[in-house]
N, C-alpha and C positions, 0 to 999 in steps of 0.2 A: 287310670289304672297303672300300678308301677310295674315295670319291665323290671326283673331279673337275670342278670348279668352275672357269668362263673369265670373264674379264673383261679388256677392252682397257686397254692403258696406250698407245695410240693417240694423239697430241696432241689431238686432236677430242673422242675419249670424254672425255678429260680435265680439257677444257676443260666441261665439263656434268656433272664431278661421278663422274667412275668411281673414281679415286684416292679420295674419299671411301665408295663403297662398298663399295671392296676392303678397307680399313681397317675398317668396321662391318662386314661380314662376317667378317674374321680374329678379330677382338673378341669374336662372337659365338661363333664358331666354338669359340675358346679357353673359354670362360663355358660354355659347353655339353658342352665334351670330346666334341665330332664327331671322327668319320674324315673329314677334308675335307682334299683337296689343292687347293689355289687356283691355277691356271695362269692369267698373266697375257699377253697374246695383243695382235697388229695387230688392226686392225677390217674388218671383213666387207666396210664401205664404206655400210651400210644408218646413214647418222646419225643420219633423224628417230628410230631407236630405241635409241640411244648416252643412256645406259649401255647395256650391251644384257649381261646374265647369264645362260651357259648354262650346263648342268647337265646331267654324260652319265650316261645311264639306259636299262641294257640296248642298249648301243650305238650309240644316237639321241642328236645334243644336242636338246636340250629348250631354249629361250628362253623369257625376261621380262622385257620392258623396256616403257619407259626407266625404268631402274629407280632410284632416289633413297635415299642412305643409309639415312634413316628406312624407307624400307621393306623394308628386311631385315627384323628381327624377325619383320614376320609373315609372309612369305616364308616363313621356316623355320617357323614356327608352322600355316604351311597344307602342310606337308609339301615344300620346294623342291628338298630332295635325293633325294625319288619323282617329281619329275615332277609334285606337288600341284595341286589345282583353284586359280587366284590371278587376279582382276581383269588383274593384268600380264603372265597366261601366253599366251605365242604360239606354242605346240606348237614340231612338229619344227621347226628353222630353216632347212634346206634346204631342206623343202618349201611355206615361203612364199612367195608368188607373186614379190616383190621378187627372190628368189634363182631359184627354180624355171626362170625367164625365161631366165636368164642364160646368156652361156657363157662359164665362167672359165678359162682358160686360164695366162694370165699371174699372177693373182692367184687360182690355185685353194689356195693354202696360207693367203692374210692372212686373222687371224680366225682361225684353225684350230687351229693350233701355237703354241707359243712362239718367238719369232723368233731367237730365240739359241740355241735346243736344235737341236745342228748333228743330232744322230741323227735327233730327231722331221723334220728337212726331208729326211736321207738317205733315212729309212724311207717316205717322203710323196712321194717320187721325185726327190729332187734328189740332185745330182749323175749323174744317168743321162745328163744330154742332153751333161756335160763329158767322159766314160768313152766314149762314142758318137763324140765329136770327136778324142780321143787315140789313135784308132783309123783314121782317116784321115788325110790328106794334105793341106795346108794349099789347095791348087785344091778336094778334093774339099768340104772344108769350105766354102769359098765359093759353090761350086756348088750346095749345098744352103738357102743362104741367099738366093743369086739365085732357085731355082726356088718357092722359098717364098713369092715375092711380098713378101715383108716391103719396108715401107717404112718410111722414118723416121718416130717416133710423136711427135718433138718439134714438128714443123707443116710442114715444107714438105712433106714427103713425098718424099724421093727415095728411087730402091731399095735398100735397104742393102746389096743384092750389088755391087753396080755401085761402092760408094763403097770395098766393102773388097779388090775385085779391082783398086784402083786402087792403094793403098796395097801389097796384096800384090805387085805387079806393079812399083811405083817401089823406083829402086837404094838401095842402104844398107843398115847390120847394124841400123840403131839408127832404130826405131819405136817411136809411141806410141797408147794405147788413150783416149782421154778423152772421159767420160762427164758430160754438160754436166745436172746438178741442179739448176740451179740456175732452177727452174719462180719463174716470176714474175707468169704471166698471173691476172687475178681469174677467180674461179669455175675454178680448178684446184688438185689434191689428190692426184693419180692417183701422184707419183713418192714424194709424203713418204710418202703411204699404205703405198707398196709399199717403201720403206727402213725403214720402221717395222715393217713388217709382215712381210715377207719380204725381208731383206736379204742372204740367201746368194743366191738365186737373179739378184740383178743381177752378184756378184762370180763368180759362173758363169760370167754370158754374158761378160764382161769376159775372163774368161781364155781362154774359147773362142775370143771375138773378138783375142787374142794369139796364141793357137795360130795360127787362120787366115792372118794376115798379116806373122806372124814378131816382134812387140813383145813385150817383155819385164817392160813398166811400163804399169801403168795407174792414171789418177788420177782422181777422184771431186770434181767440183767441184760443190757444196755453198750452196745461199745460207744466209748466218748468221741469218736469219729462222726455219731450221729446225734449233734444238738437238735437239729431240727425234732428230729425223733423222740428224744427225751422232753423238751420242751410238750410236744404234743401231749405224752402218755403219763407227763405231773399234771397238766392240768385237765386229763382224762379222768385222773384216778381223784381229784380234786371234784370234780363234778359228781362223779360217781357217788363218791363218798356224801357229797353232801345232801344226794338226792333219798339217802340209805337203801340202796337199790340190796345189798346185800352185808349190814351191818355184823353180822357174825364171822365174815372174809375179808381181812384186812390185806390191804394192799402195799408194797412200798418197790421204787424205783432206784436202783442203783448202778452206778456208770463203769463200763469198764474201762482198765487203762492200757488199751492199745494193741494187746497183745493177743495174736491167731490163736493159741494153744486154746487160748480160755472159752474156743467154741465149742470143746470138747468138754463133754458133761463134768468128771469129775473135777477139770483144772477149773471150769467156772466154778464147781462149789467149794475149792481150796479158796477163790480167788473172796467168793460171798463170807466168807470165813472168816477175812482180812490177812489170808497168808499168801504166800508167793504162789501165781496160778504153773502147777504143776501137776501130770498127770497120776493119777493112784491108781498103785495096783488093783485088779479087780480078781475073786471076790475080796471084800461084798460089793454087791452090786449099788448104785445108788437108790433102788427101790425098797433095799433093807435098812441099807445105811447109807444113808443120803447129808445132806445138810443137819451138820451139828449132828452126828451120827444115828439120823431121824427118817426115818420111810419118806421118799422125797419121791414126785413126779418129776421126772424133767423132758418137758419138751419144747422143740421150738415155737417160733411166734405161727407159723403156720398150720403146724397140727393142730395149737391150740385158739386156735381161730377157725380151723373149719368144723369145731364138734357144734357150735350154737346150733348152725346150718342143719346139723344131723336130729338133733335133738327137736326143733322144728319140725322136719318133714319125714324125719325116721331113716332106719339105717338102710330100709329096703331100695329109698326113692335114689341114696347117697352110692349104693351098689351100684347100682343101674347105670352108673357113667364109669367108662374104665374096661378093663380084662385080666384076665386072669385072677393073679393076686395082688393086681395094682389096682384098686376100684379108687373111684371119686374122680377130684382134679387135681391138676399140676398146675403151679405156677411156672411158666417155664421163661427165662431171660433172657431175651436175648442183648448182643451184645459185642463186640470188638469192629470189626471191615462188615457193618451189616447196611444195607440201607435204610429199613426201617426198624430202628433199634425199642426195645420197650418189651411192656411182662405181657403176655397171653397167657390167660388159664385155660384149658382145655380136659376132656376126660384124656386118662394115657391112655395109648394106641395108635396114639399119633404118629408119624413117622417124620425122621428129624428133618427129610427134605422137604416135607409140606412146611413143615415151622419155620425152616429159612428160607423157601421160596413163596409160600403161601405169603407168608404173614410179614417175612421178613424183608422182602422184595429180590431176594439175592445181596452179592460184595456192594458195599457203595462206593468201593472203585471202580466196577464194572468189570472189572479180572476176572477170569476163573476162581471158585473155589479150590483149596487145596486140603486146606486141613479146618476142622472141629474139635474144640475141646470142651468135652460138657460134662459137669459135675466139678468147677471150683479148678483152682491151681493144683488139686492133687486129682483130676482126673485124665483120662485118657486121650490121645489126639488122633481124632478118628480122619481118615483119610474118605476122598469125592465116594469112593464106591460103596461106601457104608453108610451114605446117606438116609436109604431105603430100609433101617432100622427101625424099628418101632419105640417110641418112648414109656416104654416101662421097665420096671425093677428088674425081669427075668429076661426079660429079648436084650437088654443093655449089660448085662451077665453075661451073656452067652457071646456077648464079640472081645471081653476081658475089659465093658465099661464099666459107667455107674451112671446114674442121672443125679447123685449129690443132691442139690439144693435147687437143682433145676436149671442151672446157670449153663449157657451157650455162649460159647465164646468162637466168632468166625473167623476165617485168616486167608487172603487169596491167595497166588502162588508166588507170590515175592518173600513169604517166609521164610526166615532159616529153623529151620526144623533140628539143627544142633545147637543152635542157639536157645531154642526155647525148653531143649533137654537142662542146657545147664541150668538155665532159668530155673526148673523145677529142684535143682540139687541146693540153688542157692538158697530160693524160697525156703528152702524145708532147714538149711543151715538156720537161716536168720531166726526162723519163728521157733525152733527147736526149744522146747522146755530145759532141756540141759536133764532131765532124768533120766534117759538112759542112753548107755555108750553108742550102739546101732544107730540112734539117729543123731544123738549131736555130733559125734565123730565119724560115722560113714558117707551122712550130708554134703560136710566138708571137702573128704575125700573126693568126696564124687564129683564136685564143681569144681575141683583142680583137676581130675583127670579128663573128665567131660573139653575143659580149656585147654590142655595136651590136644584134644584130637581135635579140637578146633583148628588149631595152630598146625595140624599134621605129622605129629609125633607119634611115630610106633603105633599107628590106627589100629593095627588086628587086636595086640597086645593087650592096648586101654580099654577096646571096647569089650574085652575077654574080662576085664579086671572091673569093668562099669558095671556085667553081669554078673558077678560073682558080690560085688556092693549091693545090688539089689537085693539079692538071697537073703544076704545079712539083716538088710533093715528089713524087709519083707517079713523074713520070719521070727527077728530078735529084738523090735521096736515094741515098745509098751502099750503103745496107742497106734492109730489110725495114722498120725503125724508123719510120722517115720515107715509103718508099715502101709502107705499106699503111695508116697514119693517113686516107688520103682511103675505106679502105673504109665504116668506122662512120659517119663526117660525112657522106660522100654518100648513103649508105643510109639514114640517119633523113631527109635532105632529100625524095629521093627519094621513100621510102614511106609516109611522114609528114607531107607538104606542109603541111596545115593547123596542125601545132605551127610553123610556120615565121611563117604568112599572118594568122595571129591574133592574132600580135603588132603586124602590118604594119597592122593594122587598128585597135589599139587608141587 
């Protein structure tokens, strides 16, 4: 009977060495004349344990990691394909606490399957939630996605029913579906993951999401920072297409080139355009005038990946994880001084010290905690006693956060905290569209004065002059870009006074 054998070709595992394992295992394999079938898989999301090698035995995967070419041989020398006793064994994988915790919803296939064996995703329940939408009425399809709470998972958080009964609702034959990839913020992974990993299930929601509001095209914009990821989701939409899973929803994949702004709805549809990705005035919205000045959905890869799931088991079962007006799951990322770094989805409600203590083990320097920054380079840096936060849209409001994209980024107490202000002025310098004056020129400003009070120059003054720069871009920035740069700056100020006053002193 042949043993099946998983190993991610994940760009993460990758990047630590799985491509070299898969190889000293095949090697091995062949020199030995095993029955091994080697299935090559997205990643679970668990990276401190990338390579991560499991091994299904009697219906259980069995895991070993992080496992190092060299140490196959004696992998299989202690029995790897029973399930054998090995320094590197971490029993069942699901029932590790990492996972155990969790509730995967969205990403209950990545790690699982192979991401291109359209059968193993059919058999694993995908395509139920498209079969389930082909079967209603494009209102009742929206209505199911209004009552589901879903909101955008790309950061603002609007409800997704609301953005596509708006679209379904505006005149015209000719709409479009666009699925903005093009994830830029640090300490996020959550869409390459799930392109890698599970790439039929976003081209799912995509087609549902055409069903619902009458579009016939939908395009997949892509930052060219992830080959792996585009590689995946051409020969997704390649498989798709050839099976005619949904011949009247044409697909097409386009890369972007490099640039933060363009994660912002309207600069990615300047950029689908072929024009310079820069921000447009709003109104109109893109739901009126969207792509080629056409009723356009745009959402990212994560909202439109968890409507299959809803459409499947209905909006009622999709409530029922969550609170408030955050219902469903979160991918959440962790990520910077973490010990165990990797994406957990969970319902929100969560509280941020369970996710880095729970899940994340705590610093993997062992330091104290100091500071959290969650929601991307333009969110806020939350200080140890705000841990006890709960992660949703409205408790992370109420301390002047955001949860963004989901992204957790940890820092012990060796931080400079004036340092990571500038960081935030120059960040927003460099990515700055250049359309309007508030952000490309108060950016600037702001990481020259920020570098004054580094240096101890007139500290009261600058920092008087650093708040009065925020006002500006806060409330005369065209977009998000420029108008939430004063989160991170004034929140290290803020919560951190003494990395400001120490300078001022030297």
């Amino acid at each position: 009977m042949t043993t099946r054998v998983f190993i991610s070709r994940d760009a993460a595992a990758l990047s630590v060495g799985a491509e070299e394992v898969a190889t000293t295992l095949a090697n091995c394999i062949a020199q030995r004349d095993l029955d091994v079938e080697i299935v090559r898989t997205g990643s679970r999301g668990a990276m401190f344990l990338e390579p991560l090698l499991e091994v299904e035995v009697a219906g259980k995967r069995l895991g070993y990691g992080p496992v190092h070419a060299s140490d196959v041989p004696a992998l299989l020398d202690a029995g790897l394909l029973e399930g054998g006793a090995h320094d590197l064994a971490l029993g069942e994988v699901e029932a590790l606490s990492f996972f155990a915790k969790q509730q995967r919803l969205t990403f209950a296939r990545c790690g699982v399957n192979d991401p291109l064996d359209l059968a193993a995703f059919e058999a694993s329940g995908g395509l139920d939630g498209l079969r389930a939408a082909q079967s209603l009425s494009p209102d009742a399809i929206v209505e199911a996605v209004t009552e589901s709470g879903l909101r955008g998972r790309g950061g603002a958080g609007f409800p997704a029913g609301i953005k596509w009964k708006t679209v379904l609702e505006a005149p015209g034959t000719e709409k479009y579906i666009c699925c903005n990839a093009d994830e830029g913020d640090s300490g996020t992974f959550a869409d390459r993951m799930l392109m890698e990993g599970d790439p039929f299930v976003l081209l799912e929601g995509m087609a549902i999401a055409g069903l619902a509001v009458g579009a016939t095209k939908g395009l997949i914009y892509i930052r060219s920072e992830y080959p792996h990821a585009i590689r995946a989701m051409v020969k997704a939409v390649a498989l798709w297409s050839k099976a005619k899973l949904t011949p009247e929803f044409e697909f097409e994949i386009r890369r972007g080139a490099g640039a933060y702004i363009c994660g912002e709805e309207t600069s990615m549809l300047e950029s689908l355009e072929g024009k310079r990705g820069q921000v447009r005035p709003k109104p109109p919205i893109p739901a009126l005038e969207g792509l080629f000045g056409k009723p356009t959905v745009v959402n990212n890869v994560l909202t439109l990946a968890a409507v299959p799931w809803i459409m499947a088991n209905g909006a009622a079962a999709y409530r029922d994880f969550g609170m408030g007006r955050s219902r469903g799951t979160q991918a959440f990322q962790l990520g910077g001084n973490i010990k165990q770094g990797g994406l957990v989805e969970t319902a929100f409600g969560l509280t941020l010290r369970a996710l880095i203590e729970d899940f994340g083990g705590g610093t993997r320097s062992t330091r104290p905690l100091r500071a959290v920054q969650v929601g991307g380079p333009l969110g806020a840096y939350l200080p140890a006693n705000q841990l006890d936060t709960k992660l949703d849209y409205e408790a992370m409001a109420e301390i002047g956060a955001m949860l963004g994209h989901g992204g957790v980024v940890v820092f012990d107490d060796t931080v400079d905290m004036a340092r990571q202000a500038q960081f935030a002025m120059e960040f927003c310098a460099m990515e700055s569209c250049g359309k309007c004056t508030p952000c490309r020129i108060g950016s600037t400003r702001g990481a020259e004065v920020l570098e004054r009070i580094r240096e101890g120059q007139d500290v009261d003054a600058n920092l008087a002059l650093v708040r009065d720069l925020c006002e500006v871009l806060e409330d005369g920035s065209l977009c998000a870009m420029g108008g939430l740069t004063p989160q991170p700056v004034l929140s290290a100020i803020n919560q951190f006074p003494e990395d400001f006053a120490v300078r001022g002193n030297a």
